[in-house]
N, C-alpha and C positions, 0 to 999 in steps of 0.2 A: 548601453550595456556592451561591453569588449566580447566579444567574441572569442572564445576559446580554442586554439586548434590543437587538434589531438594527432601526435606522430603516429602514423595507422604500418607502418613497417613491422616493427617489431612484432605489432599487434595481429596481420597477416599470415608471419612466419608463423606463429603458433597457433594459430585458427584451428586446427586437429586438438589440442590439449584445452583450447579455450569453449568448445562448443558445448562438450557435458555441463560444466557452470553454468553457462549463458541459459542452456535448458533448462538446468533442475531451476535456478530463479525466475524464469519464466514461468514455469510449473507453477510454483509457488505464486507470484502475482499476476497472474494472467487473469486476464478478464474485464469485465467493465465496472467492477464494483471493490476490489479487492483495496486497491490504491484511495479511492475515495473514504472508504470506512477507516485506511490506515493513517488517512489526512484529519479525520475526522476524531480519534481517539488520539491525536497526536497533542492536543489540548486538555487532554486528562479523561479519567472515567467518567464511562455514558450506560447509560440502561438504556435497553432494547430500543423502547419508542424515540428517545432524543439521538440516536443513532439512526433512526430509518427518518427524523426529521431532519437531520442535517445533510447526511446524504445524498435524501433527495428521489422520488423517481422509485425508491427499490421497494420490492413488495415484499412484508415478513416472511414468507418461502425465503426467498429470495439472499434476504439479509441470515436469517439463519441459517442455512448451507454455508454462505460467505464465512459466517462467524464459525461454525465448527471449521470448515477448513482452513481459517488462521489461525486457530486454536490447536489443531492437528500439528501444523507446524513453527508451533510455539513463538506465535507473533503478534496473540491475543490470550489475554488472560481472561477467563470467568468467575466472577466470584458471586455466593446469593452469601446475602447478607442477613443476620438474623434477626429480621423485620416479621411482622403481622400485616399483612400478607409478602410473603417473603418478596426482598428486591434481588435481583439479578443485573451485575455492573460487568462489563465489559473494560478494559483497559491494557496498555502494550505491556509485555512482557521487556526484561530484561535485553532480549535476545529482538526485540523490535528497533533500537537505539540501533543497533548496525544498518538497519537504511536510511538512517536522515541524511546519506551523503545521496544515496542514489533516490531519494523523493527531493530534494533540493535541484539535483543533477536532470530528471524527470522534468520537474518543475518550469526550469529553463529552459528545454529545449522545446516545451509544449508552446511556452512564449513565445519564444524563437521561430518555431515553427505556423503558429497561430499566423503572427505577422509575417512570414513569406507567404503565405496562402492566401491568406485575406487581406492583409497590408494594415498601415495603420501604426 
């Protein structure tokens, strides 16, 4: 895999105009759980339980908090379905599509990073 290099100049000079962004999308995917559900629903709509089975590790607390606040900022859809007993589906909004460059981006450097750390 080539390695990427990124001209950090440009990027430097405006570190004052670039930190507010960097936050509020940290705001937004911070955490240990946030990125995984949005890896997880990135293969289509899931109900509650096949989201806390893919996932992994997260307790329903846990995963519902998650899920209201990607839903808050409109990066998760909830829809219940008009089943007996009703179903409740989880899946990305419109507005979720604008991170598949920075979960790809993520992706790779978690690799990259993996194997400087551990090697391999």
């Amino acid at each position: 895999m080539e390695q990427k290099v990124i001209e950090l100049e440009p990027f430097v000079r405006c570190h004052k105009e670039a930190m507010r962004p960097i936050k509020d999308a940290l705001e937004v995917l911070s955490g240990k759980w946030k990125m995984p559900i949005m890896v997880a629903l990135s293969s289509g709509p899931k109900r509650f339980k096949e989201l806390s089975t893919e996932v992994g590790g997260i307790t329903d607390k846990m995963l519902s908090k998650e899920l209201k606040d990607l839903e808050m900022n409109m990066l998760v859809k909830r829809s219940v379905l008009d089943t007996f007993p009703p179903t409740v589906e989880y899946r990305w909004t419109a507005h979720s599509y604008t991170l598949g460059d920075v979960m790809q981006t993520l992706e790779a450097w978690g690799r990259l990073h993996r194997k400087t750390i551990i090697g391999g």
